[in-house]
N, C-alpha and C positions, 0 to 999 in steps of 0.2 A: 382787550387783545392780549393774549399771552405770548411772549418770546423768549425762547431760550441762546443762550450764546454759549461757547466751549471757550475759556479763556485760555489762551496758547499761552507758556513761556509762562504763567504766573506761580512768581517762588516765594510768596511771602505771606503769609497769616493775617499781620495786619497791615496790609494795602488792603485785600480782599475785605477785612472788616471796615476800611474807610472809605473802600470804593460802596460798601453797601450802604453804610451811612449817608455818605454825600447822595448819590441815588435816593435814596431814600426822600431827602426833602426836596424834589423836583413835585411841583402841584399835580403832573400830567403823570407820575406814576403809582399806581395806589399798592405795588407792592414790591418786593426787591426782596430774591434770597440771591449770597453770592457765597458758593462752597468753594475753599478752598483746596479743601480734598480731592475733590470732584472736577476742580476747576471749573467748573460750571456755575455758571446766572439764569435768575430766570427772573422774568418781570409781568409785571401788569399793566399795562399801559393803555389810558384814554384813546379811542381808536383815531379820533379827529386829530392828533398832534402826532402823532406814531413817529412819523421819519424824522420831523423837526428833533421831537424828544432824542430819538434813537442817536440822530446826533449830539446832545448836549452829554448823553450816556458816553459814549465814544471817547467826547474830550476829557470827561472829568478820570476815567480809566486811563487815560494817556498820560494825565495830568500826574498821578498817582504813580502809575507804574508805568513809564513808558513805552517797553519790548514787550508789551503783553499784547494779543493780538485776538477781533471778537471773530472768532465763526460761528454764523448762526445756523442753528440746528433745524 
């Protein structure tokens, strides 16, 4: 299942590369780009865990950068 998100408010290069990293080693995502340019994510994600996942995604973004905000596209 592929999803995209538009991250709102993110101003920094590397949050966006440690927000892709930490994404990155979730089991249920097989793949993770996060532009910082672009502000934009897009993921790969196992379809059976999707909303669980999408939340664990959510935190570790918040975690990282907290006034960043997902709209999904």
């Amino acid at each position: 299942m592929k999803v995209k998100y538009i991250l709102e408010d993110l101003d920094c290069a590397n949050c966006a590369a440690k927000m892709e990293n930490e994404i990155s080693k979730l089991e249920e995502v097989s793949s993770v780009s996060v532009s910082f340019m672009n502000a934009r994510m897009t993921l790969e994600l196992l379809e059976e865990c999707a909303e669980e996942t999408l939340n664990k995604i959510e935190k570790i973004v918040k975690k990282i950068e907290p006034d960043v905000k997902l709209k999904k596209i």
